[in-house]
MIFI-845832 format. One record per residue (C-alpha): x negated, z negated, y; residue in three letters. Coordinates in nm, 4 decimals, padded with zeros to 6 digits. Layout:
<rs>
+----------+----------+----------+------+
!       c1 !       c3 !       c2 ! rest !
+----------+----------+----------+------+
!        X !        Z !        Y !  ALA !
...
+----------+----------+----------+------+
</rs>
This chain:
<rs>
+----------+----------+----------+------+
!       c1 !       c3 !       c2 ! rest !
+----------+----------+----------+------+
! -00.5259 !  01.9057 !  00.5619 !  UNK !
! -00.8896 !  01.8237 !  00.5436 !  UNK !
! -00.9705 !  01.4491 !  00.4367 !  UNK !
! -01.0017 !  01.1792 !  00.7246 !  UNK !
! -01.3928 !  01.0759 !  00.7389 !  UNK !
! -01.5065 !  00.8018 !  00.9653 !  UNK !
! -01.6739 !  01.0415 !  01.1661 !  UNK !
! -01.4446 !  01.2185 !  01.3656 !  UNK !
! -01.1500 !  00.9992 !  01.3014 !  UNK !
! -00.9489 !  00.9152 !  01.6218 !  UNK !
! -00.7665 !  00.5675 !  01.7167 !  UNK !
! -00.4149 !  00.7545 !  01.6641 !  UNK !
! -00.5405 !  00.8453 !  01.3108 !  UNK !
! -00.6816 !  00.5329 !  01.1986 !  UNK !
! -00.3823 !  00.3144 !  01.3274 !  UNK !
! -00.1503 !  00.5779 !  01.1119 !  UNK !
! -00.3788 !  00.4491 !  00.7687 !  UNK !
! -00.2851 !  00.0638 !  00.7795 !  UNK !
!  00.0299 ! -00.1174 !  00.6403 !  UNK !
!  00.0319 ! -00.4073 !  00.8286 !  UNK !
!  00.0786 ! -00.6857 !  00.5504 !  UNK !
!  00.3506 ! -00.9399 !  00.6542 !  UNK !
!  00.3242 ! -01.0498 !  00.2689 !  UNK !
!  00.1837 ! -01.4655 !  00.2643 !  UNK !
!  00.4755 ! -01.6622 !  00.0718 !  UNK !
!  00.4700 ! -01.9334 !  00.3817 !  UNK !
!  00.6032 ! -01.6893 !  00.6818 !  UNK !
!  00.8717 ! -01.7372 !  00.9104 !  UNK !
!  01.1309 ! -01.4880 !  01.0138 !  UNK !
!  00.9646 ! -01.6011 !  01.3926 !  UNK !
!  00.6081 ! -01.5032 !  01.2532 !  UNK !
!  00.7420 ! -01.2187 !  01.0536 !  UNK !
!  00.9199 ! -01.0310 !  01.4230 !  UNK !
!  00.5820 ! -01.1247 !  01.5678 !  UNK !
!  00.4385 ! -00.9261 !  01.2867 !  UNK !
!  00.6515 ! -00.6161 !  01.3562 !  UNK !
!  00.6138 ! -00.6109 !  01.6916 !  UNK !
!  00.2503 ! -00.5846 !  01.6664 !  UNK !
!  00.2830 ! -00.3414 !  01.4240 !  UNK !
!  00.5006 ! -00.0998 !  01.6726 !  UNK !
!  00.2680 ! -00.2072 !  01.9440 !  UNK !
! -00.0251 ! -00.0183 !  01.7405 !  UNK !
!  00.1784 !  00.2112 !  01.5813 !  UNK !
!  00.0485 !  00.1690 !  01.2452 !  UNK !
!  00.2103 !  00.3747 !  00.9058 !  UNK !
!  00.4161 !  00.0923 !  00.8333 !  UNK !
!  00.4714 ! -00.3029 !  00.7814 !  UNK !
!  00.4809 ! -00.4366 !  00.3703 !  UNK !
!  00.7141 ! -00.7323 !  00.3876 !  UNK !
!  00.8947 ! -00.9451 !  00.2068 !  UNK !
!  01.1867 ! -00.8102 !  00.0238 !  UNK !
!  01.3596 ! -01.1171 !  00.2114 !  UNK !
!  01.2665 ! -01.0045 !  00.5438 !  UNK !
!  01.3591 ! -00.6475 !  00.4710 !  UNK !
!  01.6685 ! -00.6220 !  00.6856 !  UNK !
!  01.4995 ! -00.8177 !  00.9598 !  UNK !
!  01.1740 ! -00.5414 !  00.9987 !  UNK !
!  01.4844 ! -00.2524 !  00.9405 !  UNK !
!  01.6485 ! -00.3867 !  01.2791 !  UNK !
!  01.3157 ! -00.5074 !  01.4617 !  UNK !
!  01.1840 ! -00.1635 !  01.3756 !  UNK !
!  01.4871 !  00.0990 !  01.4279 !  UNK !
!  01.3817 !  00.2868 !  01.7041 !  UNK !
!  01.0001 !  00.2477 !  01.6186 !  UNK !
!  00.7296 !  00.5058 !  01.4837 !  UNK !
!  00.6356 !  00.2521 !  01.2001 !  UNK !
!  00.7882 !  00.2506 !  00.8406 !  UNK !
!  00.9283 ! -00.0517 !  00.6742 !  UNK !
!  00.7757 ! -00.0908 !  00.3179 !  UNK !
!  00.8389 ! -00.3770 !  00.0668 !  UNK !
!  00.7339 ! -00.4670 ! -00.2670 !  UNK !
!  00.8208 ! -00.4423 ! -00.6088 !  UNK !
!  00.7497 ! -00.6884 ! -00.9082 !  UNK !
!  00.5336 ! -00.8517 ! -00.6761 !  UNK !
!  00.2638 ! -00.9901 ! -00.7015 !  UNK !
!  00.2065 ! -01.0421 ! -01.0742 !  UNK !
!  00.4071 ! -00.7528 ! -01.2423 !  UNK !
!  00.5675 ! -00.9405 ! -01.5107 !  UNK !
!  00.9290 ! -00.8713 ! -01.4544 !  UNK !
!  01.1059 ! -00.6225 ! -01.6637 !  UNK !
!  01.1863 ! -00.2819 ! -01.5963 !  UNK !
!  01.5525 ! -00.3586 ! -01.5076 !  UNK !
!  01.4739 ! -00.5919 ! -01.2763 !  UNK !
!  01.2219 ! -00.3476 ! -01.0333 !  UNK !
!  01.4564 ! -00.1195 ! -01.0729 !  UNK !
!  01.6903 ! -00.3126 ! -00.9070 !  UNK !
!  01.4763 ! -00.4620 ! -00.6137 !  UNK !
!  01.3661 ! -00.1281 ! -00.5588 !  UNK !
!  01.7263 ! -00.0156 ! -00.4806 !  UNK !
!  01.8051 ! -00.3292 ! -00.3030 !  UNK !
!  01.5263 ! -00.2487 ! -00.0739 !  UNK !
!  01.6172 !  00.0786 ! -00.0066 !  UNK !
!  01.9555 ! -00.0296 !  00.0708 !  UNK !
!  01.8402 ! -00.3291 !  00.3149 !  UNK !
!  01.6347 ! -00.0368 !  00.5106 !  UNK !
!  01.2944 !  00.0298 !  00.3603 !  UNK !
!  01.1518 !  00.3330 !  00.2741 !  UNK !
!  00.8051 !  00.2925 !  00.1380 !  UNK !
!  00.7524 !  00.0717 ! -00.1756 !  UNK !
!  00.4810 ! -00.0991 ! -00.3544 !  UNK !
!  00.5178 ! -00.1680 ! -00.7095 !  UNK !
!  00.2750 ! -00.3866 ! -00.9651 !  UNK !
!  00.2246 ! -00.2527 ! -01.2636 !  UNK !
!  00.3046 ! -00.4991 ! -01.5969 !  UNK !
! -00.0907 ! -00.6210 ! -01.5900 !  UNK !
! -00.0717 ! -00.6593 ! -01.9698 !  UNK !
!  00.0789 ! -00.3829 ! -02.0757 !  UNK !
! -00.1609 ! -00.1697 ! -01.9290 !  UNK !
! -00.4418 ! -00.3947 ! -02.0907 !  UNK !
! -00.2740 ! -00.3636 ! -02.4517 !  UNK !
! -00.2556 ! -00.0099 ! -02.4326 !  UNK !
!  00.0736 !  00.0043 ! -02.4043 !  UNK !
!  00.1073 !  00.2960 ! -02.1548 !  UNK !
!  00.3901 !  00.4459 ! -02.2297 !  UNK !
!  00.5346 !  00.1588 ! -02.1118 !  UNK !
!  00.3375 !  00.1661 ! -01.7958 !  UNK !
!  00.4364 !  00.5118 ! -01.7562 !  UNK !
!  00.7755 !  00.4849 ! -01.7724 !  UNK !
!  00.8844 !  00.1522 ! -01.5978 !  UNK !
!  00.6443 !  00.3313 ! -01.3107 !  UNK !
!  00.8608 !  00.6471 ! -01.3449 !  UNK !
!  01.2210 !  00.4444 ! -01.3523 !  UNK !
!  01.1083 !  00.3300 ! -01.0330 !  UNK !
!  01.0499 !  00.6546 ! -00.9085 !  UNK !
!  01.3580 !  00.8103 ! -01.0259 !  UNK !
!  01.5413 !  00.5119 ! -00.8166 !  UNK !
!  01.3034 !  00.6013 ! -00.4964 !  UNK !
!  01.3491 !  00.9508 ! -00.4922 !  UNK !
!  01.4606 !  01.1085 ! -00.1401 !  UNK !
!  01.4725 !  00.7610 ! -00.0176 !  UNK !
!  01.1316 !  00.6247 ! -00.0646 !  UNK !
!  00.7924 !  00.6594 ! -00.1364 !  UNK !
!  00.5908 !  00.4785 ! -00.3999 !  UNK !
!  00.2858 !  00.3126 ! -00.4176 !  UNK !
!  00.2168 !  00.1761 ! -00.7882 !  UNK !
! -00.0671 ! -00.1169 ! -00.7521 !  UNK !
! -00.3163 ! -00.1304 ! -01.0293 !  UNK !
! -00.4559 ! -00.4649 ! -00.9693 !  UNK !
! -00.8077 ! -00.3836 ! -01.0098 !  UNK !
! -00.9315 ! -00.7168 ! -01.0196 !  UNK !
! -00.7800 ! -00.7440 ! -01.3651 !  UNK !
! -00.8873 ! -00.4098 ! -01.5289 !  UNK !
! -01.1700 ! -00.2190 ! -01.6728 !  UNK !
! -01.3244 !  00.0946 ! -01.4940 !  UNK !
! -01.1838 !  00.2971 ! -01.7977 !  UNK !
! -00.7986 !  00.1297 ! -01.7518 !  UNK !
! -00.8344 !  00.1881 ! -01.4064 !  UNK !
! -00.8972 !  00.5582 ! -01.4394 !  UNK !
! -00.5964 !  00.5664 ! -01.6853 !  UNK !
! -00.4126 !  00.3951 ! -01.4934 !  UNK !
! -00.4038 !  00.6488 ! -01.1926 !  UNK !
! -00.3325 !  00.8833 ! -01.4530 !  UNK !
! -00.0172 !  00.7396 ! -01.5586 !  UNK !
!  00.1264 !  00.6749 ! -01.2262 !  UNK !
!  00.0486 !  01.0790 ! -01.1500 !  UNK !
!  00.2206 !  01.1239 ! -01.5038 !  UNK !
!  00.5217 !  00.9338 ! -01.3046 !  UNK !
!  00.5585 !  01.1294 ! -01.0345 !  UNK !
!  00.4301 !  00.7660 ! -00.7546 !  UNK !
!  00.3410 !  00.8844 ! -00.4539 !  UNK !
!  00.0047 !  00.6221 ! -00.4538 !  UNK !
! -00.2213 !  00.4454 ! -00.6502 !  UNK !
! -00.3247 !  00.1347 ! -00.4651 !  UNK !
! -00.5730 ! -00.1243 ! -00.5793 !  UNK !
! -00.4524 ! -00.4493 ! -00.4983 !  UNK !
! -00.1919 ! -00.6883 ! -00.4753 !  UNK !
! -00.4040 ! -00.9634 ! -00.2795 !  UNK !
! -00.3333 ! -01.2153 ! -00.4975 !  UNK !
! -00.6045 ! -01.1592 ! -00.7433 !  UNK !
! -00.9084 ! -01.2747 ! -00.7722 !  UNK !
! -01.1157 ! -00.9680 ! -00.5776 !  UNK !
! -00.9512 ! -00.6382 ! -00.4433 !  UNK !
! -01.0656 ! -00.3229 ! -00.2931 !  UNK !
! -01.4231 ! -00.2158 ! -00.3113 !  UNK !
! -01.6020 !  00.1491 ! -00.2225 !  UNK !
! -01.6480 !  00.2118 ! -00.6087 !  UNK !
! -01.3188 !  00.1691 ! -00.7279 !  UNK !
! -01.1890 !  00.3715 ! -00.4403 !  UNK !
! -01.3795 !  00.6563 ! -00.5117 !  UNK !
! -01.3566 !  00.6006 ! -00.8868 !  UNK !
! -00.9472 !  00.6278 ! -00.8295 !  UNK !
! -00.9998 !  00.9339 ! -00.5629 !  UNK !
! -01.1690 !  01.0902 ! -00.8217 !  UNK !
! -00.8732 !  01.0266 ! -01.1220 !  UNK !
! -00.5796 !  01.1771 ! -00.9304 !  UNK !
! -00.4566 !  01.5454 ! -00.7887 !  UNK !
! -00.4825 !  01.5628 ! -00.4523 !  UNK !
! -00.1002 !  01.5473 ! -00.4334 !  UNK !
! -00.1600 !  01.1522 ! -00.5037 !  UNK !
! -00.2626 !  00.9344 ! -00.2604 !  UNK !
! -00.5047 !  00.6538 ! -00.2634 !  UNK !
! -00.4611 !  00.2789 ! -00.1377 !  UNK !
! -00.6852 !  00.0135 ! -00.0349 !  UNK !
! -00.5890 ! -00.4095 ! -00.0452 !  UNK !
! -00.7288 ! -00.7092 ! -00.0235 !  UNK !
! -01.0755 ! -00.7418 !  00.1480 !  UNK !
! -01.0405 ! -00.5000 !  00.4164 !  UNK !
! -01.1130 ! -00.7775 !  00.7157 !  UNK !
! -01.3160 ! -00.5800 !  00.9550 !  UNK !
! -01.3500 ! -00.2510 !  01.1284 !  UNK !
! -01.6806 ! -00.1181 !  00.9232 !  UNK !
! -01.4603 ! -00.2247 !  00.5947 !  UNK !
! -01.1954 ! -00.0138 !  00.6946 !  UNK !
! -01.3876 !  00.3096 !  00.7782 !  UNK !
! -01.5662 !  00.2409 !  00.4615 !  UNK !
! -01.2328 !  00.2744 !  00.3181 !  UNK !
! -01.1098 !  00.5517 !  00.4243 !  UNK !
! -01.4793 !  00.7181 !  00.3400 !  UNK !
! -01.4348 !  00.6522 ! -00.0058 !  UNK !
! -01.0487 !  00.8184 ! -00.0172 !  UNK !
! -00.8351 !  00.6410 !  00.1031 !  UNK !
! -00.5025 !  00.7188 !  00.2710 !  UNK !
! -00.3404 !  00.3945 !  00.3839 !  UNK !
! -00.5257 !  00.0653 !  00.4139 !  UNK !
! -00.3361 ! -00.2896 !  00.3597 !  UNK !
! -00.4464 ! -00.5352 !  00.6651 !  UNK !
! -00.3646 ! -00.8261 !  00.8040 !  UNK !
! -00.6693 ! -00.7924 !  01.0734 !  UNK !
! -00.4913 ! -00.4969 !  01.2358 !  UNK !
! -00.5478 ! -00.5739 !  01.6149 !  UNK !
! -00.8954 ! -00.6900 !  01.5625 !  UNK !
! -01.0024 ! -00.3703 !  01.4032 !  UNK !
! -00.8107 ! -00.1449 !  01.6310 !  UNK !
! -00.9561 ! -00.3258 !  01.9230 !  UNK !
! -01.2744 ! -00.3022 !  01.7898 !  UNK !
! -01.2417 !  00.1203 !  01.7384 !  UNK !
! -01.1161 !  00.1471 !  02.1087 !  UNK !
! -01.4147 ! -00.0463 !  02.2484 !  UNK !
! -01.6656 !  00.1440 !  02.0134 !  UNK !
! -01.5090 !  00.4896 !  02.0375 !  UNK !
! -01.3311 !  00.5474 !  02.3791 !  UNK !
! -01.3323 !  00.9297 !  02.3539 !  UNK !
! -01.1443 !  00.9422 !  02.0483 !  UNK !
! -00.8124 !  00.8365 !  02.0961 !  UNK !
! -00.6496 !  01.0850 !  01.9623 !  UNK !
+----------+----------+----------+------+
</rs>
């Protein structure tokens, strides 16, 4: 399947890139159900929740189109192996099928990467035929050279993505990194862009420089805006 390109992208398309993130510490259940119902509304890929509002988006979104992610070691990476492992199954159990793991941060900037590798690839093994995985870098916090081996080692682990972002650092996605991680992988990986994408032209930018799936929190705004502009390409 050729690449999507900003171009000749349609509205069905571009709603199928974006995780709607339902990920700010201070959410309600209320807000969170508001969150998925939007989300079905547009039929985006998926929502990225809470691992506490798991079960909730699992019900909301039964007899929807739109996946229920979750995250792992989130957001600063720092628990141990063990312990991802087991949110990862706990998630899977509660209903979600698409999860977003941090890296340990400081492993990856000792060098330790076999480390990296393989608490990316226990997480895997747990996933597999129930989930997919998205392994966030955290960009903000790396070089250009540990980024690049970082998308190495999560292809080395068998993830399903390499995502840039956790949005709780201090900068996330930009059109360099994206296509400096595009570039690092197979094409059997996937690429993921977080934090910063606020606006339609971000977005397409996005997806211009590789990637797949998009983490937003503007969803409606940017889908509303691609209607208006673009009314023959629905899709």
């Amino acid at each position: 399947m050729a690449p999507l390109n900003s171009q000749t992208i349609t509205l069905k398309q571009l709603a199928k890139t974006i995780d709607h993130s339902l990920l700010t510490p201070d959410l309600t259940e209320t807000e969170v159900a508001a969150g998925c119902e939007l989300a079905d509304r547009y039929h985006v890929a998926s929502v990225c929740v809470k691992p506490c509002d798991v079960k909730l988006a699992a019900r909301l979104l039964k007899k929807s189109d739109v996946k229920v992610g979750t995250v792992v070691g989130f957001p600063h990476g720092n628990s141990t192996t063990e312990t991802k492992v087991f949110e990862a199954r706990r998630a899977m159990e509660n209903g979600a099928v698409e999860l977003d793991m941090v890296i340990n941060i400081g492993a990856m900037r000792g060098g330790k990467y076999d480390d990296v590798r393989d608490e990316i690839r226990a997480v895997v093994e747990a996933a597999r035929g129930k989930a997919i995985v998205k392994v966030i870098l955290e960009n903000a916090c790396l070089s250009k050279e540990e980024i690049v081996k970082g998308c190495q080692l999560v292809e080395q682990a068998g993830a399903d993505y390499v995502k840039t972002s956790t949005g709780f650092a201090a900068s996330g996605a930009t059109v360099e990194d994206l296509k400096l991680m595009r570039a690092s992988v197979s094409d059997r990986v996937k690429v993921k862009a977080a934090h910063g994408i606020r606006s339609l032209d971000a977005l397409l930018a996005a997806i211009d420089a590789g990637a797949s799936r998009v983490g937003a929190r503007s969803t409606a705004s940017m889908l509303d805006e691609f209607a208006a502009k673009y009314p023959d390409r629905k899709g």
